[in-house]
Backbone bond lengths (Angstrom), bond angles and torsions (degrees), N, CA, C in turn:
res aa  C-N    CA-C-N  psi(-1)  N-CA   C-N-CA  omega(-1)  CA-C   N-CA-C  phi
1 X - - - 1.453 - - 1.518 108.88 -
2 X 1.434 136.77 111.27 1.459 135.03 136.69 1.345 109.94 -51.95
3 X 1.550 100.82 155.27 1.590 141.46 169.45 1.628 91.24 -51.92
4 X 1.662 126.51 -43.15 1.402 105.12 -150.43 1.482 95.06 -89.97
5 X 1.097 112.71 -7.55 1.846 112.93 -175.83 1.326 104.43 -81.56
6 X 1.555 123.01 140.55 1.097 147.57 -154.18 1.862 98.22 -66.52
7 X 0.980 120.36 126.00 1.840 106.47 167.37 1.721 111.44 -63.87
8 X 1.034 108.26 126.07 1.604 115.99 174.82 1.552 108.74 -59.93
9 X 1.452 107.08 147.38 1.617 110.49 178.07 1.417 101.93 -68.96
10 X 1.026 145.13 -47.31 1.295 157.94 115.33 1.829 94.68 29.71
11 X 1.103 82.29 -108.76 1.865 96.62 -173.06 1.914 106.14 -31.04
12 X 1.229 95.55 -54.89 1.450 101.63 -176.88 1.290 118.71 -67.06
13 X 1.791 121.66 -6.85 1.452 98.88 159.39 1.574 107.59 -82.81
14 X 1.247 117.28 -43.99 1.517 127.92 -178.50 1.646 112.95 -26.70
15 X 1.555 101.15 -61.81 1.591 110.01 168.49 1.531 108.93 -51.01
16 X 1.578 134.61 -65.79 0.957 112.33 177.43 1.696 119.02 -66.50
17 X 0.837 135.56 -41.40 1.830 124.93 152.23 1.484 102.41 -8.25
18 X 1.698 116.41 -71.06 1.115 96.47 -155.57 1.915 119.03 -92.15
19 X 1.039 107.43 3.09 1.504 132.38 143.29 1.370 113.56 -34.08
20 X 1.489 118.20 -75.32 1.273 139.98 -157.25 1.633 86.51 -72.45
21 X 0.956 142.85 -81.58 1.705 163.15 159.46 1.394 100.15 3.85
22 X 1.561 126.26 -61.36 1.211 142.03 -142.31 1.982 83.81 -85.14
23 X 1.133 103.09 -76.90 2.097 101.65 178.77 1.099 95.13 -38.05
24 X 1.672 136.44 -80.87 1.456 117.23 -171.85 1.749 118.08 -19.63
25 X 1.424 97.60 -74.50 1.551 93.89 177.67 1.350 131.07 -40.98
26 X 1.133 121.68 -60.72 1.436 142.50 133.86 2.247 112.43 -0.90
27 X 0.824 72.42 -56.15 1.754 82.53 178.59 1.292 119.17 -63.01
28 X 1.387 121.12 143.92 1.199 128.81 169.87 1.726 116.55 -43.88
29 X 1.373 104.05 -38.81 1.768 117.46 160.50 1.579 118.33 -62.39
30 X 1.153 116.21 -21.65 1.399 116.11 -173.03 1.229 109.82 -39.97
31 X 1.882 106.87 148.34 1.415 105.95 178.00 1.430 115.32 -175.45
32 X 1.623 120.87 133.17 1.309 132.55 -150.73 1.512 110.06 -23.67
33 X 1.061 133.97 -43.18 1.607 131.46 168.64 1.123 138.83 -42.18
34 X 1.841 104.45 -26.53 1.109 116.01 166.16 1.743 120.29 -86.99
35 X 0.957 100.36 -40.76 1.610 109.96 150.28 1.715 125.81 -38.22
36 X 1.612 115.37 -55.20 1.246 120.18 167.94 1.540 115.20 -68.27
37 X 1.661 127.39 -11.80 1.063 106.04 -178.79 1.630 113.31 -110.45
38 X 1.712 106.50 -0.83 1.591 121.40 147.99 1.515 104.56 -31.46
39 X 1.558 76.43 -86.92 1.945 84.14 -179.82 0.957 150.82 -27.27
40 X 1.349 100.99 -45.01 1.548 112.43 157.16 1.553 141.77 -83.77
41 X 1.462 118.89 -7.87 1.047 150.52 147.00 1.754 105.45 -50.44
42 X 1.449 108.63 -61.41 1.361 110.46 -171.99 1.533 97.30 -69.88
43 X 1.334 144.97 -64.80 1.151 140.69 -162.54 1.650 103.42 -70.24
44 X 0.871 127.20 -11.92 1.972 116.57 163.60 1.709 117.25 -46.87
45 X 0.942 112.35 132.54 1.884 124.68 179.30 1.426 90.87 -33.92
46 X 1.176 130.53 -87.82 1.486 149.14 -116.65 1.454 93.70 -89.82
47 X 1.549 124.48 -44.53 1.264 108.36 152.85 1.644 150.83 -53.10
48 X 1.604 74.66 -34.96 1.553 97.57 169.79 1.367 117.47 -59.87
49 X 1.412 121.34 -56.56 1.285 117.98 -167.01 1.968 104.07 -79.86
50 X 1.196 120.15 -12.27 1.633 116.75 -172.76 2.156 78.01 -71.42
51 X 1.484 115.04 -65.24 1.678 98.47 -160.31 1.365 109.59 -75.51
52 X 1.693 130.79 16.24 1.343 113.55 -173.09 1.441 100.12 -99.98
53 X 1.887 114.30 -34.61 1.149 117.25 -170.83 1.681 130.46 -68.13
54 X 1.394 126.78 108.70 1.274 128.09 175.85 1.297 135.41 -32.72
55 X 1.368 109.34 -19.44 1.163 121.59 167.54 1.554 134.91 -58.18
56 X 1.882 103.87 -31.07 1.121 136.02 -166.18 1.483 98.20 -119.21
57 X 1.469 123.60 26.98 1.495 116.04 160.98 1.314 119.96 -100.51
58 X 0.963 114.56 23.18 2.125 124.24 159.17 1.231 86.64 -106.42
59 X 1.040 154.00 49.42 1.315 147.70 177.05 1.636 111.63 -136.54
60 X 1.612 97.65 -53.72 1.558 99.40 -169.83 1.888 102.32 -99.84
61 X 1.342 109.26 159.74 1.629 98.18 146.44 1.529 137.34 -56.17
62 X 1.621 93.48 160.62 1.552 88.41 -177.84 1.464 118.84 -89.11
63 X 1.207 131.04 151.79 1.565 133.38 -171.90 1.699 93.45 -50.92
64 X 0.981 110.84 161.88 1.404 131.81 140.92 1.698 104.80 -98.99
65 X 1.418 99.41 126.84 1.611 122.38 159.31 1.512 126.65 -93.67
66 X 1.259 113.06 155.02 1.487 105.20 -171.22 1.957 95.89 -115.13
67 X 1.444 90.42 115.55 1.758 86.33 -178.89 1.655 121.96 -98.99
């Protein structure tokens, strides 16, 4: 996926999915389910390839490394 290609409605619920997912966890309610559906959110194709592709790294943050 390039920056100039349109984001799929598709992709863009996923991102917000994992939006919504991430506060759950985050919350005093948080709870392993929301965690398992991180995960799986992150390991989906379409997500995968929007944060793997270089193209789209002015886009995301940068990792934190552990030195």
């Amino acid at each position: 996926m390039r920056t100039t290609t349109r984001i799929s409605n598709t992709l863009l619920l996923k991102l917000a999915r994992l939006a919504v997912h991430a506060e759950e966890l985050l919350s005093p309610d948080g709870c392993e389910a929301d965690k398992s559906a991180i995960l799986g959110l992150l390991g989906d194709s379409e997500v995968r390839t929007l944060l793997d592709d270089k193209a789209n790294a002015f886009l995301l943050p940068v990792k934190r490394t552990m030195t």
